[in-house]
C-alpha positions as CSV (number, residue, x, y, z in Angstrom):
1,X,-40.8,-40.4,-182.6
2,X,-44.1,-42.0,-183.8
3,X,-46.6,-39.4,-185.2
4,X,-50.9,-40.6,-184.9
5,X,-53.3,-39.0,-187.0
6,X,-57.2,-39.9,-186.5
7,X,-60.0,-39.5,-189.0
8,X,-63.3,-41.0,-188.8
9,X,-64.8,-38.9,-186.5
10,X,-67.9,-37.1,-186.8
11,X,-72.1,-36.3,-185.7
12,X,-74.1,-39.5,-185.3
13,X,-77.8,-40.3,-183.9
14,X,-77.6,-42.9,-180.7
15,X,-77.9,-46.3,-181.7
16,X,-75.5,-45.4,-184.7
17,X,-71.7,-46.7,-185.8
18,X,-69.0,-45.0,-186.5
19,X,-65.6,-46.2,-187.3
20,X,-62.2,-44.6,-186.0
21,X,-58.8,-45.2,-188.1
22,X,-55.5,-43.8,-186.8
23,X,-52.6,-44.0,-189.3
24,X,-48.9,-44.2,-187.3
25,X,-45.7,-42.7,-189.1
26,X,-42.2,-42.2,-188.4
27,X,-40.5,-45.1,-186.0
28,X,-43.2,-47.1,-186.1
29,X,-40.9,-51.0,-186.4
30,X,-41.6,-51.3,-182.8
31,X,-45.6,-50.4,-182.2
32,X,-46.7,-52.4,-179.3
33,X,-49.2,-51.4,-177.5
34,X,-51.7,-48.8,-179.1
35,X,-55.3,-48.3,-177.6
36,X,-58.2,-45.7,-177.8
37,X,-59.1,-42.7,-174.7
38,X,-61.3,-40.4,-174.7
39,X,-62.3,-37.5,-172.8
40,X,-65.9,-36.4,-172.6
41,X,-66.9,-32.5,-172.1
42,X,-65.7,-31.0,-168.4
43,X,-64.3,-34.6,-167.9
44,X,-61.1,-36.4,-167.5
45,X,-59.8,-38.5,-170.1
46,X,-60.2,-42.2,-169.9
47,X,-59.4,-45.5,-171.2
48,X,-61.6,-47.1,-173.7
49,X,-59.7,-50.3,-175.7
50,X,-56.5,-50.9,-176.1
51,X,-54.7,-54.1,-178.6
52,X,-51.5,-55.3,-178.4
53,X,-49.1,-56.6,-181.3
54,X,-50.2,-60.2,-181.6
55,X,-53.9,-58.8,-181.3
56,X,-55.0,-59.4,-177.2
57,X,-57.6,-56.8,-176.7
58,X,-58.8,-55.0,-173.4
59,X,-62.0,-52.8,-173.2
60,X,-63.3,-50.3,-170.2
61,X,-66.5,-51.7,-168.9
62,X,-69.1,-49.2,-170.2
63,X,-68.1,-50.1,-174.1
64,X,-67.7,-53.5,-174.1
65,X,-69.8,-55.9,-176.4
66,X,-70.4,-52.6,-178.4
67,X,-66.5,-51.2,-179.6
68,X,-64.1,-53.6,-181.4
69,X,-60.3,-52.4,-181.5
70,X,-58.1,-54.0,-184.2
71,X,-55.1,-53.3,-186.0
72,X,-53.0,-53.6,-189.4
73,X,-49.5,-54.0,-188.5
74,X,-48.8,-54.0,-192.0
75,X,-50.2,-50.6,-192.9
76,X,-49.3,-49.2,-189.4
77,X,-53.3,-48.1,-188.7
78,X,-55.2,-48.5,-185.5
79,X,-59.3,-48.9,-185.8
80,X,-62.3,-48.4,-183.2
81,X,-65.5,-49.4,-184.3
82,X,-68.0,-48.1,-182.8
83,X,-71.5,-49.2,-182.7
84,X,-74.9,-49.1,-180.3
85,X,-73.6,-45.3,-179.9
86,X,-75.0,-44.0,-176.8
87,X,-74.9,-39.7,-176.0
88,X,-72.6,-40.3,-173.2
89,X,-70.1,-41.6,-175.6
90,X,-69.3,-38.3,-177.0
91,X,-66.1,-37.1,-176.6
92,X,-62.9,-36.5,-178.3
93,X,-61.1,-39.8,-179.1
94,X,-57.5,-40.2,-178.9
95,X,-55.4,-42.4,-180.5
96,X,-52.1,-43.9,-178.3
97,X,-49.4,-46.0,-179.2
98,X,-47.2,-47.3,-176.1
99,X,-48.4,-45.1,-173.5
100,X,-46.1,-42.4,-174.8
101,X,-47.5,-41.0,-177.9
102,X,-51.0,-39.3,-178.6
103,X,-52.8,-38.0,-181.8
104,X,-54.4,-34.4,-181.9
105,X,-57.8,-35.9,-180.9
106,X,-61.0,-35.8,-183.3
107,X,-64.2,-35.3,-182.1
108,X,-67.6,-37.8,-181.9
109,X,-70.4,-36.0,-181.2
110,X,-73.9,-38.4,-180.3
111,X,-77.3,-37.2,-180.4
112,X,-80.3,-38.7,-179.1
């Protein structure tokens, strides 16, 4: 079992940052693949980033060149940073490690 907690989250104007950390416990020797979703009000959820072990890095379309995804295998934590913020990027982000695990979600909120 792996257990993901996110912090980070938070109220920002558009064209703000924010950055994302979520902190992995339990079996967490064998973390490959962990990535970012996030599902916005009345919406599905979705894909945003996701990073694999040795570091390769995929982003959806509508936040590339603005998100960055990284990781510190070492300390077991998964980042997003988030910057350009744009309203339709609220939502509550959720962490995932191996497409099997999921953290309780934590809410960005973006105003214009």
């Amino acid at each position: 079992q792996v257990q993901l907690v996110e912090t980070g989250g938070g109220s920002v104007q558009a064209g703000g940052s924010l950055r994302l950390s979520c902190a992995a416990s339990g079996s967490t020797y064998n973390l490959n693949l962990m990535g970012w979703y996030r599902q916005p009000p009345g919406k599905q959820r979705e894909f945003v980033a996701h990073i694999g072990r040795g570091g390769s890095t995929n982003y959806a379309d509508s936040v590339k060149g603005r998100f960055t995804i990284s990781r510190d295998n070492a300390k077991n934590i998964l980042y997003l940073q988030m910057n350009s913020l744009k309203p339709e990027d609220t939502a509550v982000y959720y962490c995932n490690s191996d497409l099997a695990y999921w953290g309780q979600g934590i809410q960005v909120t973006v105003s214009s």
